[in-house]
C-alpha positions in Angstrom: 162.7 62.0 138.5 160.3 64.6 137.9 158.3 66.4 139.5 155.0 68.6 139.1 153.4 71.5 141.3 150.1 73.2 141.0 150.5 76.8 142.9 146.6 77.1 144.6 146.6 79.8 147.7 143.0 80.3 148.8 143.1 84.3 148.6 141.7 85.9 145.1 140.4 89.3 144.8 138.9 89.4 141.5 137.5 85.8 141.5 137.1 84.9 145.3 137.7 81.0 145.9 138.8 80.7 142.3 140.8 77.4 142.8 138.0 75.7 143.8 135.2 77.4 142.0 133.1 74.8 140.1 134.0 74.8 136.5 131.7 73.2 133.9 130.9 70.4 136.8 133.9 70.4 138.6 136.6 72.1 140.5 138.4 74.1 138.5 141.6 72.6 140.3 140.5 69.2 139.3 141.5 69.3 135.7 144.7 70.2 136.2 145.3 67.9 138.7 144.0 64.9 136.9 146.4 66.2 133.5 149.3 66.1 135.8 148.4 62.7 136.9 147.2 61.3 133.5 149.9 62.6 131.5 152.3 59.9 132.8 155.2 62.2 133.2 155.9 62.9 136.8 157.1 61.0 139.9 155.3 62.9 142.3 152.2 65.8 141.8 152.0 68.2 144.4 149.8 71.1 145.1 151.4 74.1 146.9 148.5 75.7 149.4 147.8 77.9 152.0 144.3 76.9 152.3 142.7 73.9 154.1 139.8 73.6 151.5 142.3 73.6 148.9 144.8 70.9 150.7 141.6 68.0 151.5 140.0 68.5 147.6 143.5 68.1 146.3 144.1 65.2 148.4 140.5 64.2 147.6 142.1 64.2 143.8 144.9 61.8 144.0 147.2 65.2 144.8 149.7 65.5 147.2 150.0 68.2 149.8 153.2 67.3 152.1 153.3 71.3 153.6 151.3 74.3 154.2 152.7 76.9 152.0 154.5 80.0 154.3 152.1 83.0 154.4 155.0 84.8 152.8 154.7 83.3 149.0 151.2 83.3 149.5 150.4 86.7 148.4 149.4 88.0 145.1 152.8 89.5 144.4 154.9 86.1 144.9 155.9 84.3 141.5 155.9 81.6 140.0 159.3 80.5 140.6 159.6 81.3 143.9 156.6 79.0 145.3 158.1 75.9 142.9 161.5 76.4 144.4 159.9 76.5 147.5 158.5 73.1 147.4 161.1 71.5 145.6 163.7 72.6 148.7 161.2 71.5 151.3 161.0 68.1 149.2 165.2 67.9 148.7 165.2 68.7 152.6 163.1 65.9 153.6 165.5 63.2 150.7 163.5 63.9 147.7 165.7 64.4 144.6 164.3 65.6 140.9 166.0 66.4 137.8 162.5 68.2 136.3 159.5 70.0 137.5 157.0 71.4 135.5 154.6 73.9 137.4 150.8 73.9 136.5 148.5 76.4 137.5 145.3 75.7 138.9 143.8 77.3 136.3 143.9 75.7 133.3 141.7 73.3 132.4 142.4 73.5 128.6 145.5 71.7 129.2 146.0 68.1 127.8 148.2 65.5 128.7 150.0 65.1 125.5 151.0 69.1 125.8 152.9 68.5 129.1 154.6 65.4 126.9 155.8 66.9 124.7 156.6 70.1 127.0 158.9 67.4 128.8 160.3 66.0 125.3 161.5 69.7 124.1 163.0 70.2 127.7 165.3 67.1 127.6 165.5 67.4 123.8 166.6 71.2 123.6 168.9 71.3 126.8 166.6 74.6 127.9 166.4 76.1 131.1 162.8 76.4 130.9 160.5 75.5 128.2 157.2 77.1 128.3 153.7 77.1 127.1 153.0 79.8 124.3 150.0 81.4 122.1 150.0 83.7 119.2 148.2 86.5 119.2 145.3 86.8 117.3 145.6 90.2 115.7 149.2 91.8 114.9 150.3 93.5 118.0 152.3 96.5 116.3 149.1 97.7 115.1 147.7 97.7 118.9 146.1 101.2 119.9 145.9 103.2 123.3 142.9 106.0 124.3 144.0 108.9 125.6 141.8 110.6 129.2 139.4 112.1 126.2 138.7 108.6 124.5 140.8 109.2 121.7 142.1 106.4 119.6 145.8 107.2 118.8 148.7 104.4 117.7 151.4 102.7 119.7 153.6 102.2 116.7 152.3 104.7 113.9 155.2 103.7 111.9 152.9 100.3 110.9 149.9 102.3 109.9 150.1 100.9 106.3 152.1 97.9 106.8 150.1 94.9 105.8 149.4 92.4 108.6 151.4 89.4 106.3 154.1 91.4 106.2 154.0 92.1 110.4 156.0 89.7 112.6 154.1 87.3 114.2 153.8 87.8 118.3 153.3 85.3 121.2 152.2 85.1 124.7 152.7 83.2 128.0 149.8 80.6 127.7 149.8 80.9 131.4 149.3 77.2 131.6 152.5 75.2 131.6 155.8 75.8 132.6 159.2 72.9 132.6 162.2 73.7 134.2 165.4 71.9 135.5 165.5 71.8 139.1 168.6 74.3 138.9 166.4 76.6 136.9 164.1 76.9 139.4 166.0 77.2 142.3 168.5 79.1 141.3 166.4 82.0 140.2 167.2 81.9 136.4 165.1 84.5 134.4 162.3 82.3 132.7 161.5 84.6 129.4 165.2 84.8 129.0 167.0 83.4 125.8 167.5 79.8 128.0 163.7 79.1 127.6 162.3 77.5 124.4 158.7 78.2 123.7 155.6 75.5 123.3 153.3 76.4 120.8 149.7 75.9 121.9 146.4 76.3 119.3 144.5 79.8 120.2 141.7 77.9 120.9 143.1 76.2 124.0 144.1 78.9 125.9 142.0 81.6 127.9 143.4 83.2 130.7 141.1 83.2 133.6 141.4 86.4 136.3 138.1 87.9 135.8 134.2 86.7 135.9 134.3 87.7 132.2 137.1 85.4 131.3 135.6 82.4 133.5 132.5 82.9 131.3 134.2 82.7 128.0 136.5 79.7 129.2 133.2 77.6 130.5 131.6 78.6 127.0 135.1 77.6 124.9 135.7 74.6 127.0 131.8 73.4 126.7 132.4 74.3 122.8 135.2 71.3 122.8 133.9 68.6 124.5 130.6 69.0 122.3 133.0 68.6 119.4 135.0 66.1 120.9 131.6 64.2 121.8 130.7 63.8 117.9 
């Protein structure tokens, strides 16, 4: 059995409403929501919400929303883990049992169903705690600079000055998309970038991380890039 939540709490500072901010058409919430659903992996799809907008859309959505999420995982400082093992003790209390639950956040409509396949596949395949959604970086990250209170451009590892960026070790990033756990994982508060998680490489290209009007722009403009491709 396995199950899927989508964290949405109606407070954001930077991009107020965000969850249900219309993206390219649509809710933003709606994409993920109907990945969860079409990807043909989970038992149950739940969205974890503070917010009575949020809870009706969802339902709207073929989402459920069985509780209100406690006012104290629903500000910006709770994580990830904590509001999944939330709602999958709430569930356990109430007779629901799952061996899996993958969390996806509100946020990512770039997401395809065959990603959280094959997230699920490397889970049961690799006997991980956690396996979660990854990107390279674009540009080698030992060559990454700071600016000092005067502007100044200075180094973070001058040691790589004239290394050549073949010869640099490639680097990668939480996607900030998808991430499968077991249900002991989650609950029992295992460290998710840890050795126990395996990573699931995801194209560049489908993956924009969205906590700033700037970043919604460039994900409308990415997103409406793909589907014009996908259309010819």
């Amino acid at each position: 059995m396995n199950l899927c939540v989508i964290p949405a709490r109606g407070g954001s500072k930077r991009i107020p409403r965000k969850n249900l901010r219309d993206f390219c058409g649509r809710p933003i919430i709606a994409y993920s929501i109907e990945t969860a659903l079409e990807s043909g992996c989970f038992d149950r799809v739940v969205v974890s919400t503070d917010d009575p907008d949020i809870s009706a859309r969802a339902r709207s959505l073929g989402a459920d929303v069985p509780f209100v999420r406690p006012p104290e995982i629903s500000d910006d400082h709770t994580g990830t883990n904590a509001v999944v093992a939330h709602a999958v003790t709430w569930l356990q209390k109430k007779g629901k049992s799952f061996d899996n639950v993958a969390c996806i956040y509100a946020t990512a409509p770039f997401l395809e169903g065959d990603t959280v396949r094959r997230g699920l596949d490397l889970l049961c395949a690799s006997g991980a705690d956690f396996v979660v959604s990854i990107t390279s970086f674009p540009y080698p990250v030992q060559r990454a600079l700071r600016l000092d209170p005067d502007n100044r451009v200075e180094m973070f590892e001058p040691r790589f000055r004239m290394t050549r960026s073949q010869d640099l070790e490639e680097a990668f990033h939480d996607a900030g998309q998808l991430y499968w756990g077991t249900v002991k994982a989650f609950t029992g508060e295992v460290p998710m970038f840890e050795s126990s998680t395996v990573g699931l490489r995801v194209p560049r290209f489908r993956v924009q991380d969205i906590d700033s009007p700037e970043d919604w722009h460039r994900a409308e403009l990415l997103f409406r890039a793909l589907q014009q491709e996908a259309g010819e």
